[in-house]
VMD Tcl script that draws the C-alpha trace (Angstrom):
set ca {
  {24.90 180.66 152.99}
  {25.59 177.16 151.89}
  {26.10 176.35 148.60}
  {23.88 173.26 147.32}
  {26.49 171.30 145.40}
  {26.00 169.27 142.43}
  {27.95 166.92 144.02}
  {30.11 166.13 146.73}
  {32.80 164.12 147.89}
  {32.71 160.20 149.00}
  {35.58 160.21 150.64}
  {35.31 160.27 154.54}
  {37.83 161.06 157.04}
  {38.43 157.08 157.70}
  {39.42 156.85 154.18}
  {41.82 159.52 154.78}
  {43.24 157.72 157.33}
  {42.95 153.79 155.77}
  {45.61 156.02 152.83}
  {48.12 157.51 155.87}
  {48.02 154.01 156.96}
  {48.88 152.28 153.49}
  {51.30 154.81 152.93}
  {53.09 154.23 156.19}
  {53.32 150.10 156.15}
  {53.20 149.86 151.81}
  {56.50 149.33 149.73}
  {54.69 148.97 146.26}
  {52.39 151.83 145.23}
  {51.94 150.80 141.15}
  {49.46 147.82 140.48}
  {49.97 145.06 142.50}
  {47.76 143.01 144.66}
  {45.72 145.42 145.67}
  {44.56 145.98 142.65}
  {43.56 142.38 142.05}
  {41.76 142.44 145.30}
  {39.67 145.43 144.14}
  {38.99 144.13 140.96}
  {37.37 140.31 142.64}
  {35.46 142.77 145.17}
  {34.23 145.04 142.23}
  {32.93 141.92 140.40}
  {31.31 140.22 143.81}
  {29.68 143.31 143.98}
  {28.24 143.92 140.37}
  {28.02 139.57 140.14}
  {30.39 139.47 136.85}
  {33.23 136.95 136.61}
  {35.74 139.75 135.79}
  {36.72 143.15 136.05}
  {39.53 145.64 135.22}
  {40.82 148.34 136.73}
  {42.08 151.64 135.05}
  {42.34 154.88 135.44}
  {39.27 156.70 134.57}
  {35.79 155.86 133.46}
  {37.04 157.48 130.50}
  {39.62 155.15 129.95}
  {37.23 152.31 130.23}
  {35.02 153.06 127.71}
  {38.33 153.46 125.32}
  {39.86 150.15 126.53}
  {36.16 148.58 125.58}
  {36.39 149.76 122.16}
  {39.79 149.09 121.36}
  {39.04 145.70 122.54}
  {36.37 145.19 120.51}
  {38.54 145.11 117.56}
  {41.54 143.66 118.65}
  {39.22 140.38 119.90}
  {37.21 140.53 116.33}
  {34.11 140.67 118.93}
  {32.12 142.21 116.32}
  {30.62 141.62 112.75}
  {31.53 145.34 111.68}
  {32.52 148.79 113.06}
  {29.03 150.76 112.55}
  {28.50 151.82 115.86}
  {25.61 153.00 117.17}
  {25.83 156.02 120.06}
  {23.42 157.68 122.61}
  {22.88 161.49 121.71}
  {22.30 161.93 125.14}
  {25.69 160.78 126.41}
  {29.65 162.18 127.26}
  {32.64 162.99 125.48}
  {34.20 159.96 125.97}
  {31.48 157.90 125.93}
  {31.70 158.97 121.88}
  {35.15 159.90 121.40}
  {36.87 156.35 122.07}
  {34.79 155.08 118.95}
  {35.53 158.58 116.48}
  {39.42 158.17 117.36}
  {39.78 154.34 116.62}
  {37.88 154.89 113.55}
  {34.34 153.47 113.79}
  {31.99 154.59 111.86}
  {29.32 156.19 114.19}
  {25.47 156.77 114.20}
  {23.68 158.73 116.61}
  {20.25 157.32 118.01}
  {18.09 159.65 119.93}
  {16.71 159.33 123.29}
  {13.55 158.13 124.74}
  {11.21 160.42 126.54}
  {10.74 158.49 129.80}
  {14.44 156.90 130.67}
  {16.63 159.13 128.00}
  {18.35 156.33 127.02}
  {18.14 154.89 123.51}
  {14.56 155.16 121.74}
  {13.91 151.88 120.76}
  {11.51 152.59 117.55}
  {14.38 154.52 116.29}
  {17.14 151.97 117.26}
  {15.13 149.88 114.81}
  {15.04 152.20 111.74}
  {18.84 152.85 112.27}
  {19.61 148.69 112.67}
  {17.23 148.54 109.51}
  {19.22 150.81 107.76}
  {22.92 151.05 109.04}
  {23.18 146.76 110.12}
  {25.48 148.07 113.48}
  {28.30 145.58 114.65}
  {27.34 147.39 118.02}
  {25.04 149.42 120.76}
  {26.25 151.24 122.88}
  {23.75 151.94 126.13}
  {24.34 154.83 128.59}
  {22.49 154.49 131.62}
  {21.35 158.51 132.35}
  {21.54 159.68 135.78}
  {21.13 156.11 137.79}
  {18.37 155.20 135.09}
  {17.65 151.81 132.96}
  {17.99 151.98 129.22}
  {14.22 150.52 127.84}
  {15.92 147.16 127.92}
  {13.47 144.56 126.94}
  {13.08 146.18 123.85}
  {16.98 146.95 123.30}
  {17.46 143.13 124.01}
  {14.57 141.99 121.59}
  {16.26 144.27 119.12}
  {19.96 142.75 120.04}
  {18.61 139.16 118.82}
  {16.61 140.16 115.99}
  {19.56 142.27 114.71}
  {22.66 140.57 116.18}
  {24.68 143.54 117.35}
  {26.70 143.60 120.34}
  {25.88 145.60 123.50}
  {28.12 147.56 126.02}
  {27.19 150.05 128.90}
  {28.34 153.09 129.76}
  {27.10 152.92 133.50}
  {29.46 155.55 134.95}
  {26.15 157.58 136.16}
  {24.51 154.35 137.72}
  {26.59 152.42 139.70}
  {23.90 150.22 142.17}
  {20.96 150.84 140.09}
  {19.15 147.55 139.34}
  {16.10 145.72 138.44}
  {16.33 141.80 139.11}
  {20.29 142.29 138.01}
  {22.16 145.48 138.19}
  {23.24 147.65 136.05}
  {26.12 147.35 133.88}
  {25.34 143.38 133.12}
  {23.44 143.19 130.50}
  {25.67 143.77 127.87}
  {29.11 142.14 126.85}
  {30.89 144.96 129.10}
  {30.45 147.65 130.98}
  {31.97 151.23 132.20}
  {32.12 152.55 135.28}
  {33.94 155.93 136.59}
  {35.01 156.29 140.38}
  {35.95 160.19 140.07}
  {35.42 162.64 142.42}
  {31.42 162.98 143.05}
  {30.29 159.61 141.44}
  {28.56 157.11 143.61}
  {32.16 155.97 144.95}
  {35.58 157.60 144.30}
  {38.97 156.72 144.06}
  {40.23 159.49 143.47}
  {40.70 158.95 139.84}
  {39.96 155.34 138.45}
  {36.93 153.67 136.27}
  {36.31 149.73 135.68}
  {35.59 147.29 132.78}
  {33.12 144.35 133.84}
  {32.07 141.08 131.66}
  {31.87 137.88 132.13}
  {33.73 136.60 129.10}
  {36.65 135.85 129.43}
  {38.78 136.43 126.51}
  {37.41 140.05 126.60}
  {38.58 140.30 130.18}
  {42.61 139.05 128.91}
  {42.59 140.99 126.05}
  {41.68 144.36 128.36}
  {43.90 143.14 131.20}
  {46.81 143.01 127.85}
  {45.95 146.51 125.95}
  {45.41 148.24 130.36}
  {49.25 147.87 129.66}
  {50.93 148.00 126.68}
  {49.94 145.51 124.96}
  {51.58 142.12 126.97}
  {50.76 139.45 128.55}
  {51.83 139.23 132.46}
  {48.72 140.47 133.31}
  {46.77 138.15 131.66}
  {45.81 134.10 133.14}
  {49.05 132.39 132.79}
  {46.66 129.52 130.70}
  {45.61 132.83 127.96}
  {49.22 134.00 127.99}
  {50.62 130.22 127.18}
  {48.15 130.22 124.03}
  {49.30 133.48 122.73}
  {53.21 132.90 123.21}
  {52.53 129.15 121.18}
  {50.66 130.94 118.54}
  {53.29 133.27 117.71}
  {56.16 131.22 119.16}
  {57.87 133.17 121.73}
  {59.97 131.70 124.30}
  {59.98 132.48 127.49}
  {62.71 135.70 128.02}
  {61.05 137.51 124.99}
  {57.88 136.87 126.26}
  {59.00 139.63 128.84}
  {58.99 142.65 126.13}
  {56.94 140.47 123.62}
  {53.26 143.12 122.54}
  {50.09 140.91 121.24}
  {48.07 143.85 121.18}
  {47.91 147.80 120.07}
  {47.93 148.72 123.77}
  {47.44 151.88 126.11}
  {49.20 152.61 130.04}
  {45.78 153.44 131.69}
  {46.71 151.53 134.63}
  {45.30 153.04 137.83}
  {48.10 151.95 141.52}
  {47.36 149.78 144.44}
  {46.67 152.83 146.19}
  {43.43 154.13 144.31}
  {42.47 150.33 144.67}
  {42.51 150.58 148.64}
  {40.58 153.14 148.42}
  {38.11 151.84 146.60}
  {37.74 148.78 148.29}
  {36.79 150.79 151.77}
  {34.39 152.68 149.32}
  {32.53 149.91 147.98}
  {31.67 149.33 151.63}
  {29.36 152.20 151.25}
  {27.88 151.68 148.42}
  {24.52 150.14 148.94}
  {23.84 152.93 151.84}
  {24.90 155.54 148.62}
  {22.81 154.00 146.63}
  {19.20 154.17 148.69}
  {20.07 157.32 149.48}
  {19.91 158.56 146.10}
  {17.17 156.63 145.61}
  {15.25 158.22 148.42}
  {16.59 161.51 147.25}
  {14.99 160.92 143.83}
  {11.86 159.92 144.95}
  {11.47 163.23 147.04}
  {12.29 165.57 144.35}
  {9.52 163.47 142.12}
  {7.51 164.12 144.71}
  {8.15 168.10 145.58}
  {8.23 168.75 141.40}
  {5.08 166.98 140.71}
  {4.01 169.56 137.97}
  {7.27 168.87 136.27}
  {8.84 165.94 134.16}
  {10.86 163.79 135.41}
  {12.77 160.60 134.30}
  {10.95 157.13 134.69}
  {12.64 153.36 134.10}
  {11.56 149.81 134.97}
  {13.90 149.92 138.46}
  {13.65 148.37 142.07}
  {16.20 151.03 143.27}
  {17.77 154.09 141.13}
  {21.53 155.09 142.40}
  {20.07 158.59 141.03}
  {23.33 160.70 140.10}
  {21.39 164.35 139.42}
  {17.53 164.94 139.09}
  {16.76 165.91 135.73}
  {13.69 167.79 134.42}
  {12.75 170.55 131.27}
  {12.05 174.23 132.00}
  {11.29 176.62 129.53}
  {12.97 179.85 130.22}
  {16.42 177.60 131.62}
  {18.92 180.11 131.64}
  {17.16 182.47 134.05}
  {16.27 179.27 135.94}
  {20.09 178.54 135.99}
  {20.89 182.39 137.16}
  {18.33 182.55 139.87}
  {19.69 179.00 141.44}
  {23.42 180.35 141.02}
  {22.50 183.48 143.03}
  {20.69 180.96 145.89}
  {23.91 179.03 145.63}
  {21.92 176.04 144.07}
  {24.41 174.39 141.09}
  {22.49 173.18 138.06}
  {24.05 171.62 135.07}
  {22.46 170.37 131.24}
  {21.39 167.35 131.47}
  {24.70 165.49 130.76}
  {25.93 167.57 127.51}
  {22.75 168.37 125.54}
  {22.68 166.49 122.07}
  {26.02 164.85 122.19}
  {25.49 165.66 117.86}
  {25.45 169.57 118.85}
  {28.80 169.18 120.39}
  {32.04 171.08 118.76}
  {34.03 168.17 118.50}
  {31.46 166.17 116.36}
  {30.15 168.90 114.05}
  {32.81 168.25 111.24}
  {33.84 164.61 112.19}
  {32.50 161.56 109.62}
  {28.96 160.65 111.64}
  {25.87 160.07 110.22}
  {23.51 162.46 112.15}
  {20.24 161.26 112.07}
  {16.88 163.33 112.77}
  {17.43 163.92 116.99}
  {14.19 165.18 118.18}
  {14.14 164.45 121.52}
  {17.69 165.05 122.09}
  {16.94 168.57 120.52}
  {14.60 168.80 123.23}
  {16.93 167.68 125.96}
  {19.69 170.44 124.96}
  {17.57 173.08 124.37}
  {15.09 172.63 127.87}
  {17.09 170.00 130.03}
  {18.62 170.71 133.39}
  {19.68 168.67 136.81}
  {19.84 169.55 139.69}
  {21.68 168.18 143.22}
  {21.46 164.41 144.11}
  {23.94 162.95 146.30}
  {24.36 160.82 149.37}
  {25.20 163.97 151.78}
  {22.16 165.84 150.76}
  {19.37 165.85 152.58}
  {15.32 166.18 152.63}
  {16.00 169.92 154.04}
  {18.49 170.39 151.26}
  {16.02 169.14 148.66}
  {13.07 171.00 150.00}
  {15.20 174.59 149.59}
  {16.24 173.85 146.38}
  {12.84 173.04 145.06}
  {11.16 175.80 147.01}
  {13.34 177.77 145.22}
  {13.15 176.12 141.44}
  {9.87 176.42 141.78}
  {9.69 180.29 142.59}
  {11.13 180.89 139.09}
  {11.09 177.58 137.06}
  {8.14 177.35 134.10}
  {7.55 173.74 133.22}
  {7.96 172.34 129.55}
  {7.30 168.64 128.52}
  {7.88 166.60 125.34}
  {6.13 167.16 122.34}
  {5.21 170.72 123.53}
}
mol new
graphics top color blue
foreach p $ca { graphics top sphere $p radius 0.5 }
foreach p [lrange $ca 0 end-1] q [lrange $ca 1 end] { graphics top cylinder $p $q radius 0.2 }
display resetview
């Protein structure tokens, strides 16, 4: 029987061969050209001015908060966080010692409630919002951005889940950076490898500076000049000279040529997940189901609640149908944050989320067939719950 993956892999035999190929003719493997290449087509393709390439999605969202403070971006470090998020969507901020505040979800997108966004701005005065975008869904952003002035906080987006959703701009630009993750199963893969996108362009240096170590010769030569006159280095210690507390999350011009061929594919991805998502609305009409103010959701998984879950999860399993929690539950729930320093607010619709929440298969080599087994069979054993039940 086949098994009904969660997801699957975006790599095609022509990629395959496009990596014998570099392999063969290629001297330099590290970061090089190739990566620069990737990085200009990345940012033609989301339509920001710049974009960096590491080696996770993980590793963006750290390089975007230890930027943050090294470029004095914001007016504190009170950060706000999604409850319904990742592990390193929160952990970046814990680590470089933020203080962090956990804002529950909405119950139509499950990104940030606004209303409660509000009471946490009124109370906490955050330096900074971060957005995740849940399963190829919109944060409520008019609201969030009404908020954002009224408030003055900075935004970022973790958009790892939603690469080629958009509404009149795409996601992962509406905020002073953005995350995205090209592992194995996410809209496009390199392998391993995630990018940071903005349009300003000191952020951009600074990243391109702590991606490696901490120096310069990444940076534009103009950005580079200005920091070796400001702390008067010449030009031979400029070589081993460190203007910022810095990682190694470089990614290799390999990964990048294969992510270049990838982002060929990604608008056909994209509206096939959308399609995808727009069957499975239709097929689990009795059920919830996520809702945000979108021309086209890149929909990563299908989320919904059920109220007797585990058996749900069991009788997919044994149809070879893989279901996960939607994301991780209430990020505030999580082992890792139980005895850490973070204000835990009341989470009631996050609650809800861990407790009922489940996703099921959404990816561009699934098809209408594959979609109608799996819901023939979620619904032979699924009970519906909804919010506020």
């Amino acid at each position: 029987m086949k098994i009904h993956k969660l997801a699957e892999n975006t790599i095609s035999d022509d990629d395959y061969k496009l990596l014998i190929k570099f392999l063969q003719n290629r001297k330099t493997l590290t970061q090089s050209k190739i990566v620069n290449n990737f990085q200009k087509n990345f940012s033609d393709f989301l339509k920001t001015k710049y974009s960096v390439f590491v080696n996770s999605g993980s590793s963006a969202n750290l390089l975007i908060a230890q930027v943050l403070i090294e470029g004095n971006f914001l007016k504190n470090k009170t950060v706000v966080l999604p409850s319904v998020s990742w592990a390193t969507t929160v952990s970046p901020f814990i680590q470089l010692g933020y203080k962090v505040i956990f804002c529950d979800c909405d119950n139509t997108t499950l990104g940030l409630d606004p209303q409660h966004l509000e009471r946490i701005c009124q109370k906490y005065n955050p330096g900074l919002v971060v957005l995740v975008n849940v399963l190829g869904h919109s944060n409520n952003l008019k609201k969030i951005t009404f908020l954002k002035k009224k408030y003055h906080f900075e935004v970022v987006e973790d958009n790892c889940e939603s690469l080629g959703s958009y509404e009149k701009k795409k996601l992962g630009t509406y905020g002073l950076a953005s995350s995205h993750s090209f592992y194995f199963g996410h809209h496009i893969s390199t392998i391993e490898g995630g990018m940071v996108s903005t349009n300003d362009k000191i952020f951009s240096n600074i990243s391109l500076g702590i991606r490696a170590h901490g120096w310069s010769r990444d940076m534009e030569k103009n950005y580079a000049r200005k920091l070796e006159k400001k702390y008067n280095i010449d030009q031979f210690k400029s070589l081993y000279t460190f203007y910022f507390s810095g990682f190694n999350i470089r990614s290799t011009d390999l990964n990048a040529a294969l992510g270049i061929n990838q982002l060929k594919k990604i608008n056909k991805i994209s509206k096939i997940r959308h399609k995808n998502f727009n069957y499975y609305k239709k097929k689990l009409i009795n059920f919830w189901s996520q809702s945000s103010n979108l021309n086209l959701v890149s929909s990563f998984g299908y989320a919904t609640f059920v109220k007797n879950r585990m058996e749900v999860y069991k009788y997919l399993e044994k149809n070879k149908i893989q279901s996960r929690p939607v994301i991780s539950g209430n990020m505030a729930n999580q082992p890792f944050c139980i005895n850490k320093s973070i204000n835990k607010e009341k989470l009631k619709n996050a609650e809800f989320v861990d407790r009922y929440g489940l996703y099921l298969p959404n990816h561009a080599n699934i098809t209408l067939s594959d979609i109608d087994y799996i819901t023939n069979c979620f619904l032979d054993i699924a009970e519906p719950i909804f919010f506020n039940n």
